[in-house]
N, C-alpha and C positions, 0 to 999 in steps of 0.2 A: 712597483717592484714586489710588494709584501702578496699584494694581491694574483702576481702570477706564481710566486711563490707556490702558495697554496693552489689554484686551479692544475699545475703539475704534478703534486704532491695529491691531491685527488684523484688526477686523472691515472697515477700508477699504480693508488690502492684498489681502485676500478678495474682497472688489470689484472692485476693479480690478486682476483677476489678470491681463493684459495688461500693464498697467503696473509691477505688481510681478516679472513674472518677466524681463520686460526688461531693467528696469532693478540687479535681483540680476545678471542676466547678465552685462549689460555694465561696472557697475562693478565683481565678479569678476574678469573679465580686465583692467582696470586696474590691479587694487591684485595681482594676481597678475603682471602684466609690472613693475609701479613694485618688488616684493620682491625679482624677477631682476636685475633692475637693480642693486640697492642691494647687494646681494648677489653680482654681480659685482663691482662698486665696490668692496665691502668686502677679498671675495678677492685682487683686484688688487693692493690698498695692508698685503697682509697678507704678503708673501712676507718669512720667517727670522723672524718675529715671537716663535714659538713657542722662540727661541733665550732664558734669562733675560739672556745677558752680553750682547744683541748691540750695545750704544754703546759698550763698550771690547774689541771684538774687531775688529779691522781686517785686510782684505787691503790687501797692499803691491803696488802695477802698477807698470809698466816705458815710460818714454818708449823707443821705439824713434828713434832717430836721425832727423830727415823725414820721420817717417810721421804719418799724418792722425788716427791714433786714439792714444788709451793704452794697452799692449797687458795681458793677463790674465796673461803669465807673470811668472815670477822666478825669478832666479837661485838653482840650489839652497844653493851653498857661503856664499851671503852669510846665509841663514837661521841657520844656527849661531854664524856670523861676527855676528850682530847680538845673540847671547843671550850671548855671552860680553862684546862691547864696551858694552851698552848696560844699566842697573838698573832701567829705566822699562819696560822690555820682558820681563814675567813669567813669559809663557809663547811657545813657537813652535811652528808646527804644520806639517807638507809635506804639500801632497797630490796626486798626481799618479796616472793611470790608464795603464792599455795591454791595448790588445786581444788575447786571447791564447785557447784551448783549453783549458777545463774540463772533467773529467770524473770519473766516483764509479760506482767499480767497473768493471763489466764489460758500464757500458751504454755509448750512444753520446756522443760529445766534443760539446760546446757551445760557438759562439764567443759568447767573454763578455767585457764591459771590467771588469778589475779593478781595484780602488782601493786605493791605497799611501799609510800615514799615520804618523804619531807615536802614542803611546801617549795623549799630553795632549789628542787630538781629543775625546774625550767628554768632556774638564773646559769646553771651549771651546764644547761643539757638545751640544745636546739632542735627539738620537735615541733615545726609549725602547727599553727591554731587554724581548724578551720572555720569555727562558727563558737560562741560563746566564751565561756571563760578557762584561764588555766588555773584560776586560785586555786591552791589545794590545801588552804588552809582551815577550811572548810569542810569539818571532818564529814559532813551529809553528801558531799559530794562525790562523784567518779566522775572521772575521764574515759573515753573511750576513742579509738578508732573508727575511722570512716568506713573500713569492713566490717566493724564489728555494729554500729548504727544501721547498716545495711542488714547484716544479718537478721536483729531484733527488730527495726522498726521499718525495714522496707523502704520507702518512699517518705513516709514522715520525718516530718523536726524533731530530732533527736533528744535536742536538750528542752529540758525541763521535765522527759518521762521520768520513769522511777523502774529502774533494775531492783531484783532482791538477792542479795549474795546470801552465801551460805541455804540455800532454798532445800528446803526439807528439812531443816534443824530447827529445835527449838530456841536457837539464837538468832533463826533466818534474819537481816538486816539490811532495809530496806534506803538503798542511794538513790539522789538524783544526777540525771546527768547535766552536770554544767559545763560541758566542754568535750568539741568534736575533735581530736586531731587529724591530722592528715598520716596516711598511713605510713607507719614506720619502714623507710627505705631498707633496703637487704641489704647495704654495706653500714649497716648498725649494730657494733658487739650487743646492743639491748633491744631486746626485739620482746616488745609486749602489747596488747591490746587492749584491755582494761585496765587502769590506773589509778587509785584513790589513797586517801592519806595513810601511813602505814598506825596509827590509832585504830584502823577498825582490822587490823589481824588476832585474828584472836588463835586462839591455842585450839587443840578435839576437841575438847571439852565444853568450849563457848568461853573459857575465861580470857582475859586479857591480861596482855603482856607484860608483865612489870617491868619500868624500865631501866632499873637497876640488874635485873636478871641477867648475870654475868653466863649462866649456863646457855643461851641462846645466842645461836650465829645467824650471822645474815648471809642472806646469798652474797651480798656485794655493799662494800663502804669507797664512799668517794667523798675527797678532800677538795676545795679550791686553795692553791698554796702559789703566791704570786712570785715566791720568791723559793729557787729551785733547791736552795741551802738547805733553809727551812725541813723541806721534802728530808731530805739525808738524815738534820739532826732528828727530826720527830719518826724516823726508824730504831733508832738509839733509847731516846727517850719514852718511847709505849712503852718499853721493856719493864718498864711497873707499873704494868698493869697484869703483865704474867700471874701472879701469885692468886691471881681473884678468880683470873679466869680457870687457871688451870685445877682452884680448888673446887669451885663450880660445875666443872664438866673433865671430870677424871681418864674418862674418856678419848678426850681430843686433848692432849698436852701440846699445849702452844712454847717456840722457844724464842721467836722473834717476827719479826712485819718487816711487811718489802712495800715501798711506796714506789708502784710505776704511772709514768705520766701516761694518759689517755693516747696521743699519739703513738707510745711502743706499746699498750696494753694487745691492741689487735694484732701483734704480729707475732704472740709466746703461746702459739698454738702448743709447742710439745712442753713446754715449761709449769702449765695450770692443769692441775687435777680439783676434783670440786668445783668444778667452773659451769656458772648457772650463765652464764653470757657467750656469747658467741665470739669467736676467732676470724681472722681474715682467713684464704683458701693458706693450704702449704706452699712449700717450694713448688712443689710438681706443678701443682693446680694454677699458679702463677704463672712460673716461665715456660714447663711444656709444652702450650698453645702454640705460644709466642716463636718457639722452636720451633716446632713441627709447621707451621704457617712459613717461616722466613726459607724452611727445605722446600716447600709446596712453590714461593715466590721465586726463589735462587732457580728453581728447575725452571719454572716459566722464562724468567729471563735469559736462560743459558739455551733455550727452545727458541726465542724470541730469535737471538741472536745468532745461531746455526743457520735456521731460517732466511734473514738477513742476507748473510754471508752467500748463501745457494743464492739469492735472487741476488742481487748483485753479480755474481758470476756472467748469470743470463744480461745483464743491462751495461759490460762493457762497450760496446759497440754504441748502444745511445751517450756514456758518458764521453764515449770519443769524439761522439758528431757536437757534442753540443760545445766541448772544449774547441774544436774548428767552429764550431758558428758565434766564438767569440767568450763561453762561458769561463768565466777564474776558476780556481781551485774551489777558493773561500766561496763562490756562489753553489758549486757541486758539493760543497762539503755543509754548506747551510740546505743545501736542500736534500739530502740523502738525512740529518739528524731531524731534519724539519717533520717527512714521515717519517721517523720511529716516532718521532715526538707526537704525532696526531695520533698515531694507533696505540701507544699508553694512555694517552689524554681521554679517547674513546672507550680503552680499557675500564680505566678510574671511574669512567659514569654508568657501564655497565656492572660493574662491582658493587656500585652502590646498590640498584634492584637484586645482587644477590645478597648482599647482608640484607634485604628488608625480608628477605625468608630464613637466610642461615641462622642471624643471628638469634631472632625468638623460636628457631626451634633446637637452638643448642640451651638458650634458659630453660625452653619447654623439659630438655633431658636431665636438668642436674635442681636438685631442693632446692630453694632460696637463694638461686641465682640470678641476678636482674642487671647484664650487659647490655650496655645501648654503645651507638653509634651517632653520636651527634656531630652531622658533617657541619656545619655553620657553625655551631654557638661550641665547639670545641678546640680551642686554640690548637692547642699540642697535636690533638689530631690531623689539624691543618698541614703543620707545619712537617708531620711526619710524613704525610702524604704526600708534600711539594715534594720532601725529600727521596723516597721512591720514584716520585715522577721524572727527577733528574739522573737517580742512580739508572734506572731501566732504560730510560731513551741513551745515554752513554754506554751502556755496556750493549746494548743491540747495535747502536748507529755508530760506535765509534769504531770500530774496523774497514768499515766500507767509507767510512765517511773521510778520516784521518789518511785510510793506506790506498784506498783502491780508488778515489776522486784520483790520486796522483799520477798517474799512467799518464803517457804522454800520447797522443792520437795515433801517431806511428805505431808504438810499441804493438798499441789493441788492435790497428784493423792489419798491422803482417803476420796477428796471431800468436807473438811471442806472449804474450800475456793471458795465463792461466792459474786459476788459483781455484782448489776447491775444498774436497775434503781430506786432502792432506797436506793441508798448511796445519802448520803446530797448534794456531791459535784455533778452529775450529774440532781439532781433535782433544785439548785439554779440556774444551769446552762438551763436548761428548762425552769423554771421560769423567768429569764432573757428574753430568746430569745422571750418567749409568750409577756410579755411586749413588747419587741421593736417592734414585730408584729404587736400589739395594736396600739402600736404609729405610724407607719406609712401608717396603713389603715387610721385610724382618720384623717392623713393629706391628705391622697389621698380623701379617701371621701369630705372634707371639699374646698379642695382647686378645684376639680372637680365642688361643687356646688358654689363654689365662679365663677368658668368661665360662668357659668350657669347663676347666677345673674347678669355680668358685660355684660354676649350678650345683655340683655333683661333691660338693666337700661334706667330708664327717666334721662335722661342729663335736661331736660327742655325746648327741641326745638325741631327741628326737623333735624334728621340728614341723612334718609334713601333717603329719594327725593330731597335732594337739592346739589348744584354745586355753584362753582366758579368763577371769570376771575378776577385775580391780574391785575390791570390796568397800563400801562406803564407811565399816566400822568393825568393831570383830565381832560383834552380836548378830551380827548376818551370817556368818559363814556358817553356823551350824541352821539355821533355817535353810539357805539354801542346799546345802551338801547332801539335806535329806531329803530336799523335795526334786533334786535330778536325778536322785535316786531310781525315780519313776520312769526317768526320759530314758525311750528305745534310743540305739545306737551309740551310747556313752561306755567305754571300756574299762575305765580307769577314774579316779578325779584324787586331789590331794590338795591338801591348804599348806600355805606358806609364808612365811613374812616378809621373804625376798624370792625374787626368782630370775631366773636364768636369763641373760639377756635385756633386762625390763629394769630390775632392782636389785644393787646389792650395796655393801657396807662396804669401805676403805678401813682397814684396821693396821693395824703394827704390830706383828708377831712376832716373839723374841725365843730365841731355845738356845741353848749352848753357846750364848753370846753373841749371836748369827741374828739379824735385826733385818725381816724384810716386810713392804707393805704389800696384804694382803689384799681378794676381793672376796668379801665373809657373806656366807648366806644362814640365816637361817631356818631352817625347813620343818615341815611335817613328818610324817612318818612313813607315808605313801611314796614321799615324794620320789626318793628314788628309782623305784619303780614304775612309775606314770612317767617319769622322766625317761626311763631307759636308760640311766646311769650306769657303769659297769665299774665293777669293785675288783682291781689288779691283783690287790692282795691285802691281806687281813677282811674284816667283817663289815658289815651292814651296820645299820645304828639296829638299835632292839628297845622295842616302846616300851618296854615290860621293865625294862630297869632306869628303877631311876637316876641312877648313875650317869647313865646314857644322857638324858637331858642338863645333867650338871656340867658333867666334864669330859663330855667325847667327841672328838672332833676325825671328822676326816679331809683328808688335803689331795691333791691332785700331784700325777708323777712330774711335772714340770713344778710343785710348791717343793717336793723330797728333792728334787734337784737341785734344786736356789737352795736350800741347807745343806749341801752335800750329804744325802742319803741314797743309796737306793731304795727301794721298795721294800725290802725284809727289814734293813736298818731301820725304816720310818716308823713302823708298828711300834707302839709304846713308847717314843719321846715325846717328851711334854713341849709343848706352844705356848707362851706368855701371852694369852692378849685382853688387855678391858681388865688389868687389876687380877686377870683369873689365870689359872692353870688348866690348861685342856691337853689328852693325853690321846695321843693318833690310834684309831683302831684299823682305822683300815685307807689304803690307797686306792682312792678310784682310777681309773684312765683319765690323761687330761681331756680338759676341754675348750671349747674356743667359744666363750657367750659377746663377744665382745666385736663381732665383725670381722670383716678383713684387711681395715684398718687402723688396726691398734694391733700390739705384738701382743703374743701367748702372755699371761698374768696368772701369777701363783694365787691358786683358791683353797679356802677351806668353810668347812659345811658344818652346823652347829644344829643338833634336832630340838627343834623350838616345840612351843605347846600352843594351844585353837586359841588360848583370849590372844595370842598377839598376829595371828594369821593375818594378811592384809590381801591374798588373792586365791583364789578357788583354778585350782588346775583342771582340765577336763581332757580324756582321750579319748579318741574315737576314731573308725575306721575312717581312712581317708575320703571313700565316697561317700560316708554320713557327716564331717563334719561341718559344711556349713549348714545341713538342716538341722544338726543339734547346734551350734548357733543360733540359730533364727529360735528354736524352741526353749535355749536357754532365755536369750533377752525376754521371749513372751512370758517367762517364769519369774524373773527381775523383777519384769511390770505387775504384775499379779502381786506377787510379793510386796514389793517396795514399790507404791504407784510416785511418791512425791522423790524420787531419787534417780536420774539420770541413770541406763547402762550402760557401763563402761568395759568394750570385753576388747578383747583383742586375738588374732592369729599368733601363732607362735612362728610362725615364719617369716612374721611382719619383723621380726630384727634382721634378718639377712635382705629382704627386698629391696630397702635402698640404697643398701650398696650393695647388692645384686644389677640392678636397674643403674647404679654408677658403673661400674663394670663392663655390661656392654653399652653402654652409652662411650667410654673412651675407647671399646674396639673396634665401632660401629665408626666413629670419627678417624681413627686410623687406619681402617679399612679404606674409607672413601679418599684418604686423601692419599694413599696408593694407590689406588685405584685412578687417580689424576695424574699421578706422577710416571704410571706406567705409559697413559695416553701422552704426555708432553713429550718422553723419552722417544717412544715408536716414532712421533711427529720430526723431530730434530734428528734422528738416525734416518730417516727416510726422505731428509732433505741433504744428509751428507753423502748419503750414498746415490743421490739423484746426483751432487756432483762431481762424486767420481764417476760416474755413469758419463754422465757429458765429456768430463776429461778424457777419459780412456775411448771413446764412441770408436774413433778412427782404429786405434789398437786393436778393439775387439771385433773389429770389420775385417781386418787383416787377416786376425787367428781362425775365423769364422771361413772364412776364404781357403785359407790352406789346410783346412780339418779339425782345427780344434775341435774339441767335447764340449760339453755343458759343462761338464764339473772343473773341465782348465778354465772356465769362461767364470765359473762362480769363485773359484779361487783366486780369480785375477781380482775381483771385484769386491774380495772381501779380506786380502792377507792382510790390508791395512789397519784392520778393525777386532781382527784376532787378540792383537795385544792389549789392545784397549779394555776393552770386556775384559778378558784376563786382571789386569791391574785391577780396573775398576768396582770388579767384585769380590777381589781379595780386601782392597780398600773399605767398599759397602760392606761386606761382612764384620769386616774387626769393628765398625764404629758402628754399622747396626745392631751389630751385638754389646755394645760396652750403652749405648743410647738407649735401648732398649732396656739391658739390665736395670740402670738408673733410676727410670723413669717407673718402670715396677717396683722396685724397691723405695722406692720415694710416694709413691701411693699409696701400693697395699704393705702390710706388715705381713700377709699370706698370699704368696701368689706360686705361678709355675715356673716362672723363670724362664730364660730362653735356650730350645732344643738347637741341639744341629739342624734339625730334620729342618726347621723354620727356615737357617741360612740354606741349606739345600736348594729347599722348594724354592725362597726368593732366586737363586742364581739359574734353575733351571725353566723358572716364568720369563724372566727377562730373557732365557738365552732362546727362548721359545719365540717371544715378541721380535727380537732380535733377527732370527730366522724368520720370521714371517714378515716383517718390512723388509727387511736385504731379498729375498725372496722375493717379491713383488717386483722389484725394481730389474732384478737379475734375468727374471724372466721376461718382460718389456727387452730387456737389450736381447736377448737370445731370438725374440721375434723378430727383430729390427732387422729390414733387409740388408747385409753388406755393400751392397752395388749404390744404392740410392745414396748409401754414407758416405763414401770414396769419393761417389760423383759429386755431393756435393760440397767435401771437404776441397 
């Protein structure tokens, strides 16, 4: 039985090979975006997962004094100070980095950030061993990565060479490697390379760290606390340790510790400012996919099923014969779900070959994104899958299967039995699809001219002509400044301590009782000028008075707004910040160094002096500057042979999230672009059966003179109102989806035009006319006489 089952169920998707390979197709790319989807989801809410301790492993964060976030550091000295005062607190861990010169033998030096740890990091922390040891009690020792063994030693055994950290210092300090690990997974908040004991950090200067030294923070302190109380009271109890720190580092006034367990640590992306560790994706980056995937699959299905419903139409007459040769309802109705159920099941395995392309070239678009699809060894995956697999064959095979097996053999061959594209349930299902169509033209348009707006945004500098050089110390910046002096095509250059984009300070600035945190830079004397700063109102800093380097600051018109100033009012109130008094001379225009995803940040600019410069600015005309790049590093090298160059583009801070930008319009693009294809396919099967319906009518009106346009109007008044609702529908939630989804990404975007819903309603009404079209004109050819005679 089972076996004829299936040889009929072949034998009709044979048949109707139009319909079957469509409909493979298009539910394919459904259940292959719905997998993306669920599979970004899944990775999203998977970061430190892979940790066994991670509900009683806590990092401890730091209220900063007035400031708007919880910050990621801590205090180094109170880490110790808490394992000797506290019994609930079983283990401590430090971990703190700094960018320094690597190098192994007598090749060239690497700038590399190293990471500084406790020995009890891998009691705490599951980073598998790939070859040697993890002791890291052993202060001669580093760890490394299997990228990073590949980079230095190629093909050789790793452990037991000898790295030299700090390379080019008179401190240089020569490790060996005692241990390979396996590369640290991308849903890791700690993502480091090189690892060794936090004993050999040493300070610029080559000294080491005292470990009493209450003025030093760590990037990150972590607790093992088995017992979740514990966590609570030792929030409480730090709180004396405030006085040591806070007299130590005047600077950063601490007012209390937040102890989160490693589980929710990955999920307080907007809650951590200072945060040297990495976050899981946001909201958007989460469920977006997962959305936009479940529209892309809901269309397939609702395509699947219109489909369906037309060929069924065509196969009354076979379910009549086979009902007279004996067949039950429940055989007709196992065999009508039997194919939907083959051409999903066929769907599902061609889906799989298109995730083995989608999905590494969706990681290929986004930074340290590493989504997989493991169909076997992924439970949940499984089980999500089965679960599609039953939703889609029921919502395609359940109409034909459930309503139309029912017919009784009379009813279908005296012809009273006709059902096509206007039964209810094939028009809501139309209606449906035109909406989600709506909807993700709307985003493809919108998020297109969103990429469109972020190429072409004023940051408020300049970023297309200008370069960098990270300085290795401030004793270089005037050797170099004078000897590019020389280099043709340089326009401009200026040193800096912080800069735009790359580098700046978190401060707390107080004036009139009005407490906001700032992003503080401070600069050179050039620098506004090489920058292309523009000063709204009041003056420039002036090298010449020393005043200027004491106590003058200037703020941006978004810093005078967070105080309630205009611009005239800002000129001459004083700024509390760092114990000092600084008096505004002048308002620059704002600026945006911060991407376009992070919101506008009140700035202010302090004129520093050369011993604390830490970067050399360079301008130049846009067609000289990467040959004065390439001429600056050859100047580096000359210079400084034992010190790595470190320069960079200044446009290198928009790139990638320029590069994220169209990468999510580039993805909404395509998958309207699918949605519009499923749409035209499902409207060109329902208009196929009103076409069949009405054949004999429009034979008649054909006969006695009808026009083409009564003949097009007969064949489409059905569908007028559909389209109508359905784009009223698509617009309101295209647009409210849309918005969302922008505003949950960027902090700066375009938002969404009319023009966007426009365009979507006049594409579709375009596609719309061009399949109704097609079909309308086949019937206008159709001889009347041949109809009649054969009706």
């Amino acid at each position: 039985m089972i076996k004829n089952y299936f040889k009929i169920v072949f034998r009709n998707l044979w048949r109707y090979k139009g319909y079957s390979f469509i409909n493979i197709i298009g539910m394919a790319i459904g259940i292959a975006a719905m997998v993306w989807g669920y599979q970004v989801y899944q990775y999203s809410f998977s970061f430190d997962d892979f940790h066994k301790d991670k509900d009683n492993v806590y990092r401890v964060l730091s209220y900063q004094k007035d400031a708007d976030q919880v910050k990621g550091v801590f205090p180094m000295a109170a880490l110790k100070q808490v394992q000797q005062d506290f019994s609930g607190v079983k283990e401590a861990v430090r971990y703190d980095s700094r960018g320094m010169n690597v190098k192994y033998d007598k090749s060239d030096a690497f700038a590399e950030n190293v990471y500084f740890t406790d020995p009890a990091f891998f009691d705490l922390f599951n980073f598998p061993l790939v070859a040697g040891s993890n002791d890291l009690s052993d202060q001669n020792a580093v760890m490394i990565t299997e990228k990073v063994a590949k980079k230095y030693f190629g093909k050789q055994a790793a452990v037991g060479k000898v790295l030299t950290m700090y390379a080019g210092e008179t401190y240089a300090m020569p490790l060996t490697v005692k241990g390979v690990l396996k590369d640290v997974p991308a849903n890791s908040t700690m993502q480091f390379n090189i690892l060794t004991n936090f004993n050999n950090q040493l300070k610029s200067d080559g000294q080491k760290i005292a470990p009493d030294d209450w003025g030093f923070v760590l990037d990150a302190a972590f607790f093992r606390i088995p017992d979740a109380a514990n966590a609570a009271r030792l929030e409480n109890e730090m709180k004396k340790y405030l006085p040591l720190q806070n007299k130590a580092k005047q600077d950063f006034i601490i007012t209390g510790f937040k102890c989160v367990s490693l589980r929710k640590h990955a999920g307080m992306r907007e809650m951590i400012s200072w945060n040297a560790l990495y976050t899981r994706p946001g909201e958007a980056a989460a469920n977006g996919p997962l959305i936009l995937a479940f529209l892309i699959f809901l269309s397939a299905c609702l395509n699947f099923s219109n489909t369906t419903v037309g060929r069924a139409s065509r196969r009354l007459k076979e379910i009549g014969m086979r009902k007279v040769m004996g067949s039950t309802h429940a055989q007709l109705m196992k065999q009508l779900l039997l194919e939907c159920a083959v051409i999903v099941a066929a769907a599902i395995a061609l889906s799989v070959l298109f995730n083995r392309w989608w999905i590494p070239m969706f990681n290929q678009m986004f930074e340290g994104v590493h989504v997989e699809a493991n169909y076997l060894q992924d439970y949940n995956l499984f089980v999500f899958i089965a679960l599609m697999f039953a939703g889609a064959t029921l919502l395609a095979g359940a109409y034909p299967a459930f309503y139309v097996s029912r017919f009784s053999p009379t009813s279908i061959f005296r012809g009273s039995v006709k059902f096509g594209g206007s039964n209810l349930f094939s028009r809501l299902m139309l209606g449906l699809q035109l909406s989600i169509a709506v909807i993700t033209v709307v985003a493809g348009l919108a998020f297109s001219r969103n990429a469109e707006f972020q190429r072409n945004y004023d940051f408020g500098f300049t970023i297309d002509n200008m370069m960098g050089v990270t300085l290795s110390d401030s004793s270089s910046y005037e050797a170099l400044k004078n000897t590019m002096s020389d280099v043709p095509g340089i326009t401009a250059t200026a040193g800096t301590r912080n800069h735009i984009g790359f580098d700046s300070r978190s401060v707390v600035g107080e004036s009139e009782g009005v407490k906001k945190e700032l992003d503080y830079y401070e600069v050179g004397r050039d620098y506004l000028t090489t920058m292309n700063l523009k000063i709204a109102k009041g003056r420039e800093f002036d090298a010449g008075l020393e005043s200027d380097y004491n106590n003058a600051l200037l703020i941006t018109q978004k810093t005078a707004a967070d105080y309630g100033w205009n611009e005239k009012q800002a000129l001459g109130k004083t700024i509390h910040i760092d114990s000092m008094d600084f008096s505004v001379v002048g308002v620059m225009k704002d600026l945006k160094p911060q991407g376009f995803f992070s919101p506008h940040k009140p700035i202010a600019m302090k004129l520093g002096r050369e011993k604390r410069f830490k970067y050399l600015i360079i301008q130049a005309a846009p067609k000289d500057l990467s040959t004065v790049y390439a001429k600056t590093q050859d100047v580096w090298k000359r210079l400084f042979p034992l010190k790595p160059f470190s320069g960079f583009y200044q446009n290198e801070m928009a790139a990638e999230s320029y590069k994220t930008t169209v990468a999510i319009a580039k993805i909404f693009s395509w998958f309207a672009i699918v949605c519009i294809l499923l749409t035209a396919t499902g409207l060109f099967a329902l208009v196929s059966l009103t076409a069949m319906k009405k054949m004999r009518e429009i034979a008649l009106r054909k006969v006695v003179g009808a026009s083409p346009h009564h003949i097009v109007a007969l064949m489409n008044k059905g569908y007028v109102w559909i389209f109508i609702i359905a784009s009223l529908l698509g617009c309101v939630a295209g647009y409210a989806f849309t918005k969302l989804m922008l505003d949950l990404i960027f902090k700066v975007n375009a938002g969404v035009e009319i023009a966007s819903m426009v365009w979507s309603v006049v594409l579709l009404l375009l596609i719309a006319a061009l399949t109704s079209g097609i079909k309308v004109w086949q019937a206008l050819r159709t001889n009347p006489v041949k109809v009649l005679r054969a009706d």
